[in-house]
N, C-alpha and C positions, 0 to 999 in steps of 0.2 A: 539486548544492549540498550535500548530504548528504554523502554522501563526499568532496569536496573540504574540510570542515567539519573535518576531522580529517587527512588527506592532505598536508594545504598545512600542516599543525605539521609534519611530516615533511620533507618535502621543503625547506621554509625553514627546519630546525634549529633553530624557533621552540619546537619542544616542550618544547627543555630550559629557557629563559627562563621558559615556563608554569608549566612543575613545579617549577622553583626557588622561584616568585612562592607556587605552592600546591603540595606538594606531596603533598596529599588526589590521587590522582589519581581517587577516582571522584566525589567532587566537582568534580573537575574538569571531569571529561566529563560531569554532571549541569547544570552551569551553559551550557557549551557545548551542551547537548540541548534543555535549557528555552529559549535563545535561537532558537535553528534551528527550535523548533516554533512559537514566536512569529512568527517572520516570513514562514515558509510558512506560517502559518492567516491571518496579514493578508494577505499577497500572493495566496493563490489565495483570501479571501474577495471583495478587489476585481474580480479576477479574474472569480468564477461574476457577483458585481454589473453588469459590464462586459457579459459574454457574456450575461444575462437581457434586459438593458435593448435592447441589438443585437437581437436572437429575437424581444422585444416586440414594436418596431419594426418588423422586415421581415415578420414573419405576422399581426400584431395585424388580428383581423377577415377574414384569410382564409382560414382553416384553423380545424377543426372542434379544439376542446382535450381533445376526448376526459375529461373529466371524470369522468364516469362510473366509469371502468375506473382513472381515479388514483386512490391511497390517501389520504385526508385529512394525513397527516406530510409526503407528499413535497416539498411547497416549501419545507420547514424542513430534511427531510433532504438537499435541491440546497442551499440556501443553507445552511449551517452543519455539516453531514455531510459536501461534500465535502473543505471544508477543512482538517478535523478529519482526513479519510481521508490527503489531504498531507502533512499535519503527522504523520501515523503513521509515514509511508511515507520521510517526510524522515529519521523519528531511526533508521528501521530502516537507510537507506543508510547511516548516520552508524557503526553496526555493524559493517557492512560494512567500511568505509573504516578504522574506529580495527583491526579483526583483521588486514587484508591491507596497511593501510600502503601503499597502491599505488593512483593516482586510477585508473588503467586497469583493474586486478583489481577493484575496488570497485564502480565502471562498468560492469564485464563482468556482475558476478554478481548485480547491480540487474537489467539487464539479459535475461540469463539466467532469472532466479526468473520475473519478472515476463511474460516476453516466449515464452524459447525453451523451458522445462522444459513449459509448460501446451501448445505446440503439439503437443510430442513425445509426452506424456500422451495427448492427443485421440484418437492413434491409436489407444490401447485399446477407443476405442468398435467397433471395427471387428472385434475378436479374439473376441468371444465372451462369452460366458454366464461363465468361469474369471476374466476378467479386467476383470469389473462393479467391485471394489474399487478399480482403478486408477482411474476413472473418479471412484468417490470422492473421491481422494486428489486428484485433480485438481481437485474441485469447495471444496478447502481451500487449496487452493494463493493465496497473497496478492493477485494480478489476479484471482482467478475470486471471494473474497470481497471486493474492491473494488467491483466492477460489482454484484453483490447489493447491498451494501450501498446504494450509492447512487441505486440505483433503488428503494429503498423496499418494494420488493413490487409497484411498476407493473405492472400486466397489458401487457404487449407481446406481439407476436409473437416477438421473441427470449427476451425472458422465461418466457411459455409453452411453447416448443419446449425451453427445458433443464427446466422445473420437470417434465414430463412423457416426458423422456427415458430410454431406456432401453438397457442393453445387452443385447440378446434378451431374458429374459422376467424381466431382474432390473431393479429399480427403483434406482441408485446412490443414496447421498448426496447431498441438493438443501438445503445452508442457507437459514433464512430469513436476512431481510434484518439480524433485531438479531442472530442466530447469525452472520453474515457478520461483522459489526461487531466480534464477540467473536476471530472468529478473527481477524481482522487487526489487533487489536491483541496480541492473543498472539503473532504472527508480530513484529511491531516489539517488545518487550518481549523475545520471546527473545534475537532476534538483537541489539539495544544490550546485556542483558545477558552476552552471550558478547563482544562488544565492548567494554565495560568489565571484563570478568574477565582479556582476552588483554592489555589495556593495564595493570592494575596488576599482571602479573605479570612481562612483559617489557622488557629494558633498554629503555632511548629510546633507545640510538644503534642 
């Protein structure tokens, strides 16, 4: 949705209608951003409301809620954190889509950030003690600050097994969870602003 948000001005030669109507273009793509975050923070808040009440339901009373080990924020950071994270992640595709002007390349590189770059990363864990900083790099990368984020600080099993990971005898970079928060919305902020900079400088056709 993100990159189709900007893509489909393209592709329907609706851009030039737009920019004629305003031709602010980064007001343009600020009103077009503040929309796109509105509807992806209502849609995915209905959403986690949907998915909670479902989870209620099928475990309510038969599974232990582990309480203890949760952080007192986290039902606030599942309801109203994830949404927010959405809605980051929506205006950062949105970036995406207004630089490359292509729903496929826009798609690809959502895609990619989010998916194949942190797989390919992982593999540094494997190389040694020299390449502990990739490791790092990886733990900043936008899906690896989402998952922080959203989980609050929950003590889990997956939780614990990255907070105390290592690469041989070096400790990488492990954000917390409001550091996660901070990075990925740096990550959406750069990238819409490189997205609005390629857009008011390049012709519309």
């Amino acid at each position: 949705l993100g990159v189709m948000v900007m893509t489909s001005e393209y592709s329907s030669q609706s851009i030039i209608t737009s920019l004629t109507v305003n031709p602010r273009r980064a007001m343009f793509m600020d009103a077009k951003a503040l929309v796109l975050a509105a509807v992806t923070f209502l849609a995915s808040f209905v959403g986690v409301l949907v998915a909670w009440g479902c989870a209620w339901l099928m475990v309510h009373g038969a599974v232990s809620t582990g309480t203890q080990a949760m952080p007192a924020a986290l039902p606030w950071v599942t309801l109203l954190g994830v949404p927010l994270a959405m809605a980051l992640t929506a205006v950062m595709a949105m970036g995406f889509g207004a630089m490359l002007r292509s729903t496929v390349g826009g798609v690809l590189c959502v895609v990619g950030l989010f998916t194949l770059l942190p797989s390919i990363l992982q593999l540094a864990q494997l190389l040694g003690d020299r390449f502990a900083w990739i490791v790092s790099v990886n733990n900043c990368l936008p899906s690896r600050a989402l998952e922080s984020f959203i989980g609050a600080g929950a003590s889990s099993f997956a939780n614990s097994m990255g907070a105390v990971m290592t690469v041989g005898s070096t400790q990488p970079f492990q954000p917390t969870w409001g550091w996660a928060g901070v990075i990925l919305l740096a990550w959406a902020v750069a990238v819409y602003a490189a997205g609005v900079a390629v857009t008011a400088k390049r012709d519309v056709k």
